[in-house]
N, C-alpha and C positions, 0 to 999 in steps of 0.2 A: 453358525453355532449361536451365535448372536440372538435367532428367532425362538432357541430353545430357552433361553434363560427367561429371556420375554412371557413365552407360555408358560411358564412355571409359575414369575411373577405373576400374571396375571390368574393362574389356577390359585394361587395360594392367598390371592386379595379374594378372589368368588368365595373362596373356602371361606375366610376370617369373617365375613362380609354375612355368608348365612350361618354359621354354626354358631355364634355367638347367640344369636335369636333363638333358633330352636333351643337351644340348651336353657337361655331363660325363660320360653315357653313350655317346655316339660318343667323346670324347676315349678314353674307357677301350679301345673297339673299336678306333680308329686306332691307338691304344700298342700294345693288344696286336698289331695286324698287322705295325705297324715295327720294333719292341721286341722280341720274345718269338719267339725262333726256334720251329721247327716241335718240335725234338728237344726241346728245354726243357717246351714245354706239355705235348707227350705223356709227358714222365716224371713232368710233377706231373700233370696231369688225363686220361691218355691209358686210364687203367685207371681201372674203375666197384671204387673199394675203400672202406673207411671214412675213411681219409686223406685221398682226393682228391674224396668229397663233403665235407666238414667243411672245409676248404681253399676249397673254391668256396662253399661257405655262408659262410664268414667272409669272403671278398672280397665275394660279394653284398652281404651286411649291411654294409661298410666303404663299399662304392659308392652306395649307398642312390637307385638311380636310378628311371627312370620304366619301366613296363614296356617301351616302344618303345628306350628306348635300353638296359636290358636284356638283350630280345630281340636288338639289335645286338650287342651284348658277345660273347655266346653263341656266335651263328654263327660272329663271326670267333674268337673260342674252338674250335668244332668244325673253322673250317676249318682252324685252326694247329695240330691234331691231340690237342683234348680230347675226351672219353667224354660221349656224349648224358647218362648221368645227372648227371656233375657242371655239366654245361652247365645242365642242367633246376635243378637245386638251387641255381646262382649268379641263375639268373631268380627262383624263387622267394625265396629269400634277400632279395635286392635292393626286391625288389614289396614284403615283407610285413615285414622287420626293420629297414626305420627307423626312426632314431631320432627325426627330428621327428614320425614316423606313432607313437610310442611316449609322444614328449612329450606329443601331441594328443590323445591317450587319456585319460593319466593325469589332465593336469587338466580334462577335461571328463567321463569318462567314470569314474576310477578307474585304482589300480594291480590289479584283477582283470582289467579289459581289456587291458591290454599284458600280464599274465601267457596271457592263453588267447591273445594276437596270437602270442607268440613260440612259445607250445606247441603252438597251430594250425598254425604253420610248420612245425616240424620233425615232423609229423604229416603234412601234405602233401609231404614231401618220402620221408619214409618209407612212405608210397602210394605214390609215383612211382616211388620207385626198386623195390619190391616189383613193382605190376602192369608193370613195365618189362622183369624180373629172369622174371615167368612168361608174358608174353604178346609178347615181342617176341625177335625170335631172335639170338642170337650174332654175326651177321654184319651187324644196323642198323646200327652204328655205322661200318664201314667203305664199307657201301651210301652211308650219308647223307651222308658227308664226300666219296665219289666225286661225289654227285650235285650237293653243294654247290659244290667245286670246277668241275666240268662248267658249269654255272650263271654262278659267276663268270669262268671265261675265258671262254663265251659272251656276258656284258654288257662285258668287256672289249674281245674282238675287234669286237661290233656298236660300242661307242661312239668305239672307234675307226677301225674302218672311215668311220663318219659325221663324223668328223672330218676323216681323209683326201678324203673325197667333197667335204665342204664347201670345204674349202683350196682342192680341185682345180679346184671351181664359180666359186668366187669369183677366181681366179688368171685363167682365159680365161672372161672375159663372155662372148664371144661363141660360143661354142661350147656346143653345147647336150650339156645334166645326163644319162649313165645315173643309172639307177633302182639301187638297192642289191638284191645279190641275197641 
């Protein structure tokens, strides 16, 4: 009975361990949707320049989240009018310059590991913004934010639709349900 307590303990430390993260990587995505008008992002993060990666690297690294709420951050970044590369550099950022991932290094591994952690970083990010810069054309960044956009009032209208459907279902029982078109 012994090995069941264990497993608990240990489900209940994995749990503490990632939900804390995600929850402050959604919080970071929700601020930026409510917070952060559209004009404002796109004048810090709207243009792929050196300012506005090094700007989205040093927020990554401050948010120190988990890659899923990361990738959240990003999107609603892209869709509030930031440039794919500095979107890309605050994921990467985020994933690979914290600081407990820095702590965890050091005293297990050395200070040579958190020196190649943080120079692997800005290594992969100057890949990314590079093969980005010769293999991807001038006009992704406005495609992706159409498409994103597109996407989001798509999950919009459908969940709200299904809202209104439900309300409507449940208001007259007796009246039978159309099917959502």
């Amino acid at each position: 009975m012994n090995w069941l307590w264990l497993s608990l303990y240990h489900a209940l430390a994995i749990l503490w361990a990632t939900f804390w993260t995600l929850v402050l990587g959604f919080t970071i995505s929700g601020a930026l949707q409510v917070f952060v008008s559209k004009e404002r992002m796109t004048r810090a993060f709207g243009h792929t320049s050196f300012k506005s990666v090094a700007l989205a690297t040093g927020f990554g690294a401050a948010s120190s989240s988990c890659s899923y709420a990361a990738v959240a951050a990003a999107r609603s970044a892209i869709q509030q009018g930031a440039a794919v590369v500095p979107a890309l550099a605050f994921i990467f950022a985020s994933t690979n310059l914290v600081i407990e991932l820095g702590a965890v290094l050091w005293i297990l591994m050395g200070w040579q590991f958190v020196v190649a952690e943080i120079f692997g970083t800005f290594v992969l990010i100057t890949l990314m913004w590079l093969l980005i810069t010769l293999f991807f054309p001038q006009t992704v960044n406005p495609k992706l934010d159409g498409v994103l956009r597109l996407k989001s009032a798509e999950a919009i209208h459908r969940h709200g639709h299904h809202a209104v459907h439900n309300i409507d279902q449940w208001s007259r029982p007796r009246q039978h349900a159309h099917g959502c078109h």
